[in-house]
N, C-alpha and C positions, 0 to 999 in steps of 0.2 A: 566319319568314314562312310564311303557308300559302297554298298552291295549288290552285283548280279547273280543272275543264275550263269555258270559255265554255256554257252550253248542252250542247248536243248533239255540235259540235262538236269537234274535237282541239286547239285552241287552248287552251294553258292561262295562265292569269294569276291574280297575287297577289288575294289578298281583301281587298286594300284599292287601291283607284284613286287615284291620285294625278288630281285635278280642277285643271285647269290654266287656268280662268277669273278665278283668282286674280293672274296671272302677265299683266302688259302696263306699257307705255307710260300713266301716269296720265291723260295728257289725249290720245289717241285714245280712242275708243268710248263706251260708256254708263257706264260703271265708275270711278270715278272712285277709288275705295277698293286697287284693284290694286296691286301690289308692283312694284319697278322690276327690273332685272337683274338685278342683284348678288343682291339678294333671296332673287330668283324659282331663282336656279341653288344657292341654299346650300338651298333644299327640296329643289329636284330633286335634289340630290347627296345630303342624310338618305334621300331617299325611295328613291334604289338601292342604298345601301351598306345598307337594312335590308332588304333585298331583292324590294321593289317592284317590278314589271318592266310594267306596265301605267299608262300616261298618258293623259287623254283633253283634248282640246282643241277648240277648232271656229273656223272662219274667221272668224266675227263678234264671236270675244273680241278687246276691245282696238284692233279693226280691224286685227288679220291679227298684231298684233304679239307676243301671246300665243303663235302658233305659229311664231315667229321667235324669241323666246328659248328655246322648249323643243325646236328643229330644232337651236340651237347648243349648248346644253348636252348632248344626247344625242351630239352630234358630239365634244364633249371628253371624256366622262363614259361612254358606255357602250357597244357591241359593239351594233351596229345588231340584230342578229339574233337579241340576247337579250331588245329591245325589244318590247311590244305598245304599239303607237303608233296613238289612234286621233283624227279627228276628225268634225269634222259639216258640216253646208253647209243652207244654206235661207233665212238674213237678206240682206237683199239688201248689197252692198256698194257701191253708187252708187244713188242718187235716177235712176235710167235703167230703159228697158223691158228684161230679159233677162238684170239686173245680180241675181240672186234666183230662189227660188222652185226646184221639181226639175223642172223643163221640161229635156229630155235636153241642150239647150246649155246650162243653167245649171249643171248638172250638171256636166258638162265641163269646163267653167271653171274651176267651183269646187274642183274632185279637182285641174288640175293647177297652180292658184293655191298650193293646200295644199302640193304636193309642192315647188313652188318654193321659201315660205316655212321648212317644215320641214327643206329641204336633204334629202331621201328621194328614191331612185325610187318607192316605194310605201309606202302607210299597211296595220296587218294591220288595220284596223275602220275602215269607211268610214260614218257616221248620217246618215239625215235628222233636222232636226232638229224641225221640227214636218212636219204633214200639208199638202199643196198645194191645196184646195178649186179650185185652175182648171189643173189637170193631173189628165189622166187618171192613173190606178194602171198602168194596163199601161205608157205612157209611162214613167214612174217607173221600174219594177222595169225593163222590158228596158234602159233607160239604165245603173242601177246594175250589172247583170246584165254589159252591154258593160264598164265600167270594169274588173270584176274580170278579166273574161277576156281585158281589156288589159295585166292584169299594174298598175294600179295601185291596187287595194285586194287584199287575201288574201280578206275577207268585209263583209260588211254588217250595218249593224244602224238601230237606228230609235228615237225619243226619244220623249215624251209626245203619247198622242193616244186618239183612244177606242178600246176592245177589239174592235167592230166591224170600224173602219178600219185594224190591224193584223192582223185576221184576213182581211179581203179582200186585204189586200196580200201574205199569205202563200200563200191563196188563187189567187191569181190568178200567183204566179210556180211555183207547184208546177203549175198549170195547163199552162203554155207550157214547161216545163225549164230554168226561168230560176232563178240564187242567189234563196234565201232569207232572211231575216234570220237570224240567232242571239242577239241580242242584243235588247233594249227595256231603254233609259232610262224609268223614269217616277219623278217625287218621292213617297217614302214614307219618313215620319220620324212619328216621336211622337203630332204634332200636325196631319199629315197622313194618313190611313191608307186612302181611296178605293178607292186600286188596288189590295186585298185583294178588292173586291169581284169583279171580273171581269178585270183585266189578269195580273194575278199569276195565280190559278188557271189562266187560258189561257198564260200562260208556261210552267208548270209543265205540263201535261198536254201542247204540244208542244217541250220542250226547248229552251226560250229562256233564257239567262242573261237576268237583271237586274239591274240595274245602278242603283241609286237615288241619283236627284240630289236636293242640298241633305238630307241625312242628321242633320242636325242642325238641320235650318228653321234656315239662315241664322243661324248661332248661337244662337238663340233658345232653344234649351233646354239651353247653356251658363251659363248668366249669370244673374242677376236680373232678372225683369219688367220693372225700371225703370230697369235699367243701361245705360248707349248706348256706342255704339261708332263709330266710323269709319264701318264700313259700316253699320250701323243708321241714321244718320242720312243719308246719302243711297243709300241702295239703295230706289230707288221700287217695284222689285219685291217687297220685302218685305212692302210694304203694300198695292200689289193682291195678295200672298197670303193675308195672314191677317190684315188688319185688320178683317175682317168677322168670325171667328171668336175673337177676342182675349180674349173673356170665358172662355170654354172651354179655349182655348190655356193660359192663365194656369195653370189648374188640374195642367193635365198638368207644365207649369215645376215646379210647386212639386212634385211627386210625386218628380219627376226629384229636386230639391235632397232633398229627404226621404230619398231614398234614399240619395243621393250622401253625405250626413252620417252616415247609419246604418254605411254599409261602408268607410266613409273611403275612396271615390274620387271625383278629378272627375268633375262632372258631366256632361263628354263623355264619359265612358267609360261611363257608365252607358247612356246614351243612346245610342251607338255597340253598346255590345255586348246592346242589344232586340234594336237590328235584325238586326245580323248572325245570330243566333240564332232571326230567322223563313225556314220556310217557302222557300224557291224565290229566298232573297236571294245573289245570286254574290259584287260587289265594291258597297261604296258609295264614294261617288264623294268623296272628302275635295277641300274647296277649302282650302287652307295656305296663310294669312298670316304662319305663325310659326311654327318647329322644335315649340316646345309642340302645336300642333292635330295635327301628325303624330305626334309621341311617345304623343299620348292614345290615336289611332286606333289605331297598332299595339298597344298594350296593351290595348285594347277586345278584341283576339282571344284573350286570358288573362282573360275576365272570365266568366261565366258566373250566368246568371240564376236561381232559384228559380221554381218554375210562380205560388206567391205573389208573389213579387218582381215579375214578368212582369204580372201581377193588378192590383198595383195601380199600374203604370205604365200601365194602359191601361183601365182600369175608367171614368176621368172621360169619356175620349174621345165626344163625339158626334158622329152625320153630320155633316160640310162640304158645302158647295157644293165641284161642280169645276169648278177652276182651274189655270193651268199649259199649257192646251192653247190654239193659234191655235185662232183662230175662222175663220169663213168673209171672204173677201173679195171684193168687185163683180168682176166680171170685167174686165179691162181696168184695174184699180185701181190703186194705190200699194200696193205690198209693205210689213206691216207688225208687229211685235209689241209687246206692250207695253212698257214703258218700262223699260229695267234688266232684261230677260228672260232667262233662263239657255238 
C-alpha cells in the first residue's frame, strides 16, 4: 500500500479510501443496493489486512447504520490509533427543525451521534457534507473549530460545493484562528472532470488533500453501456448525475473498454489508475460491494498510464453541467437533497 500525508497536514493515510456508503441495513435510508454485515466486515477486513488505514462514512448512510457496522468491525479488527476514521454530517436525520443542516447545535448532534454509533471517543476527519445556504460560514467553522478542540474530531474537511464557498470558508476561519479544512471531497472520475477547473487547482495551490467521490461514476465506467446492475437500477442519483450527459459519457466507456482490452486489464483498473495519476489526487474513495472492486483498486496503484494512454481517455470528454452540489433552500424550509445522494 502507499501512503500521503492529507494535504498539508501530518495526517497520513493509504491512497486508497475505503467508501463506506456501500456498508448498511438494506431497508433503512435511500440505498437500497447496500451490503448487509457480514458483507460489509469481510471488505473491511480485505481493506486492512492490505493495508488501508483510512475509512470514510457519514451519518446519513443507511440511516446511521453504516457507521454502526464500521464502529464494530474496527472494534474487532483494527488498533483504534492505526485507524483514519472519518465521517460527515449535513442530511437531516428526522423530518424536524434542528434534526440537519451545520447550525452549531446540529453540528453537535451530529459529531456525538457519530461517536455513539461508531463506538469512538473521537473521529481523525470530521466533513461537511454539502454547503448550508441558511447558516452563516463563521457559524460553521467556529462550531467545527469548537468540536475539534473538544477533542472530538483531530481535523476537518468539506465535501462538494463551489470553489468560491470553500475559499470563503477557509477564508474566514484563518480570519478568526479557527481549524481549517484539510481535506475537500469533490466527484472527479472519467466522465466527470469540473473540478479540474477551479476546486482542484485551489486545493492544490493551498494544500488541501482530495479525496474524489464516486471514482468510477458509479460503476459506470466498469461495465458495458447497457449492462445493469443492482445498483444501476435503483440508484436515482446516478441518473440526476449523468443522464443528461450520457451521449458523451458513452464515448469516454468505450475508450475505457478499448484500453482495458489493449493491455489486458479490467476496466476498473484502468479507470482507477487516470485518476490516481492526476495532479493534486490524495485517495479516491472506493465504495465495495465485493472483494473484486477492492482487489482492482489496490492494483490500479501498479498500473501506470502513457501521456497517450492518458490522451485518449480523456480526448472525448466535454463540458458538463454541475452537478453534485446542494442547491440553495427557502429559509425556514425542509432540509433536503436529491434522492440517493452521496
Amino acid at each position: 500500500m502507499q501512503y500521503r500525508n492529507l494535504g498539508a497536514s501530518g495526517l497520513i493515510v493509504s491512497r486508497i479510501c475505503l467508501g463506506c456508503m456501500s456498508f448498511g441495513r438494506p431497508d433503512a435510508g435511500r440505498h437500497e443496493w447496500t451490503i448487509d454485515e457480514a458483507a460489509s466486515r469481510t471488505i473491511i477486513r480485505q481493506a486492512l489486512e492490505a493495508g488501508i488505514n483510512f475509512l470514510d462514512t457519514a451519518n446519513e448512510y443507511s440511516d446511521g447504520t453504516s457507521e454502526e457496522f464500521v464502529g464494530r468491525a474496527i472494534a474487532d479488527f483494527a488498533h483504534r490509533d492505526e485507524i483514519v476514521l472519518a465521517t460527515k454530517a449535513y442530511a437531516p436525520w428526522r423530518a424536524a427543525p434542528n434534526t440537519g443542516g451545520l447550525s452549531r447545535k446540529a453540528l453537535f448532534q451530529a459529531i456525538d451521534d457519530s461517536l455513539r454509533r461508531l463506538r469512538t471517543d473521537y473521529v481523525d476527519l470530521f466533513q461537511i457534507h454539502r454547503w448550508d445556504y441558511n447558516v452563516p460560514i463563521e457559524e460553521v467553522m467556529e462550531a467545527l473549530h469548537d468540536i475539534v478542540k473538544a477533542g472530538k474530531a483531530r481535523y476537518i474537511g468539506a465535501s462538494s460545493m463551489y470553489a468560491w464557498q470553500f475559499a470563503k470558508a477557509q477564508f474566514t476561519a484563518e480570519q478568526n484562528g479557527w481549524t481549517k479544512f484539510i481535506s475537500m471531497q469533490p466527484q472527479v472520475n472519467l466522465v466527470y472532470r469540473e473540478e479540474e477547473r477551479e476546486m482542484i487547482p485551489l486545493c492544490i495551490d493551498q494544500g488541501v488533500g482530495v479525496l474524489p467521490w464516486s471514482p468510477l461514476a458509479r460503476g459506470m465506467l466498469t461495465r458495458d453501456w447497457n449492462e445493469k446492475t443492482a445498483r444501476s437500477e435503483t440508484d436515482m442519483f446516478s441518473a440526476y448525475l449523468y443522464r443528461a450527459t450520457a451521449e458523451n459519457d458513452r464515448q469516454i466507456v468505450e475508450a475505457v473498454a478499448s484500453l482495458a482490452r489493449q493491455r489486458g486489464l479490467p476496466r476498473a483498473q484502468i479507470a482507477m489508475a487516470w485518476l490516481l495519476g492526476k495532479a493534486g489526487i490524495t485517495a479516491p474513495i472506493i465504495g465495495a460491494t465485493k472483494p473484486s472492486h477492492l482487489t482492482d483498486a489496490i492494483a490500479a496503484l501498479d498500473v501506470t498510464l502513457s501521456a497517450d494512454e492518458n490522451s485518449r481517455l480523456e480526448s472525448p470528454y466535454m463540458p458538463h453541467r454541475v452537478v453534485g452540489l446542494a442547491g440553495p433552500m427557502p429559509l425556514g424550509g425542509t432540509l433536503t437533497l436529491k434522492a440517493g445522494e452521496q
